[in-house]
Every structure is written in C-alpha cells, then in structure tokens.
C-alpha positions in Angstrom: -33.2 -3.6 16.6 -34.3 -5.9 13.7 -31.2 -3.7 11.6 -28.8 -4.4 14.0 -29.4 -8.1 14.1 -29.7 -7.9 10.2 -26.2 -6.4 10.6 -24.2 -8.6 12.5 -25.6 -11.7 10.6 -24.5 -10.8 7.2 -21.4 -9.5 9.1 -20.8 -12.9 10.4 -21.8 -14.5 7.0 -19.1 -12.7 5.6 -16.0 -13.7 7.9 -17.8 -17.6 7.3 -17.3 -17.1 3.5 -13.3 -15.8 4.3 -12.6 -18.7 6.0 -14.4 -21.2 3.2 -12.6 -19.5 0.9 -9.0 -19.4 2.9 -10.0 -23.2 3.0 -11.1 -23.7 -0.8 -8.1 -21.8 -2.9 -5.0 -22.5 -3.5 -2.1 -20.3 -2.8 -0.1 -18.7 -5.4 3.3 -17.9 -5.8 4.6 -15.1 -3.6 4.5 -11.9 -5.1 7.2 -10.4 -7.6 9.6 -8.1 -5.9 11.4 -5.3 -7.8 13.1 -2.4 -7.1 12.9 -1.5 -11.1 10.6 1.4 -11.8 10.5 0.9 -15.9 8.8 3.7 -17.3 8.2 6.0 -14.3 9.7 9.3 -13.7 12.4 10.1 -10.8 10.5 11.2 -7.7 10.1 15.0 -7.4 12.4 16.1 -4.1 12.4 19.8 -3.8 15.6 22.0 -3.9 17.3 21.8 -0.9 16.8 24.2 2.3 16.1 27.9 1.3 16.8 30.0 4.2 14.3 33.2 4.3 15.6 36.5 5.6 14.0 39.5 6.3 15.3 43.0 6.6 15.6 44.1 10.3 12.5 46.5 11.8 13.3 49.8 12.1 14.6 51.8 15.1 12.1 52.7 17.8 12.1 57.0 17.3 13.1 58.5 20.1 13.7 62.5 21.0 12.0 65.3 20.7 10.0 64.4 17.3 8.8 61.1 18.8 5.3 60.2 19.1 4.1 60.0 22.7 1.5 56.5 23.0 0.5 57.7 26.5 -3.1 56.4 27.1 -5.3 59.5 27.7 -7.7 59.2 31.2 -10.1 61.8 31.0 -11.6 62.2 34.9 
C-alpha cells in the first residue's frame, strides 16, 4: 500500500503545480492559424475506384462423363 499512497501524492502534487502554474504565467497570443502548407507535398489520394472482376466459374459437368460425388457407406 505504501506505493499506492506514494502514487496518488505525487499524483496530486502534480495537478497542485498545474494550477500554480495556470495561476503564475501569462497567456500568449492565440495561436497562428493557416491553411498555407509552404514546402509540403500535395497529399497522396489514391486513383479513384478500381472495380475487380473475375472470370465466371465453370459449368457444373453433367452427363454421362460426370463424376459421381456419392458418399460411399460400406455396411
């Protein structure tokens, strides 16, 4: 437990020095805001939508060359 107690004192030490220091500075101007990128490259955006097809499966067989898949139950 000593950790824990250790813990939330310098926890609560810090949010003290926050508030002294929320207190003590002065504020600044508000920050500079620009929609100029100088010197940086366009965003990469990636070509458009590229529709995949595939070719269609091929027919089932059927007749008398077809493959019978019937399970065989041996008794």
């Amino acid at each position: 437990m000593p950790a824990l107690t250790f813990l939330a004192v310098v926890g609560l030490v810090l949010i003290g020095l926050l508030f002294v220091a929320d207190a003590t500075l002065e504020n600044g101007p508000p920050p500079i805001v620009t929609s100029d990128r100088t010197g940086l490259p366009k965003p990469w955006r990636p070509d458009g939508v590229k529709t995949l097809t595939t070719a269609p499966a091929p027919a089932k067989p059927s007749g008398p060359n077809a493959m019978n898949l019937t399970p065989i139950v041996k008794t």
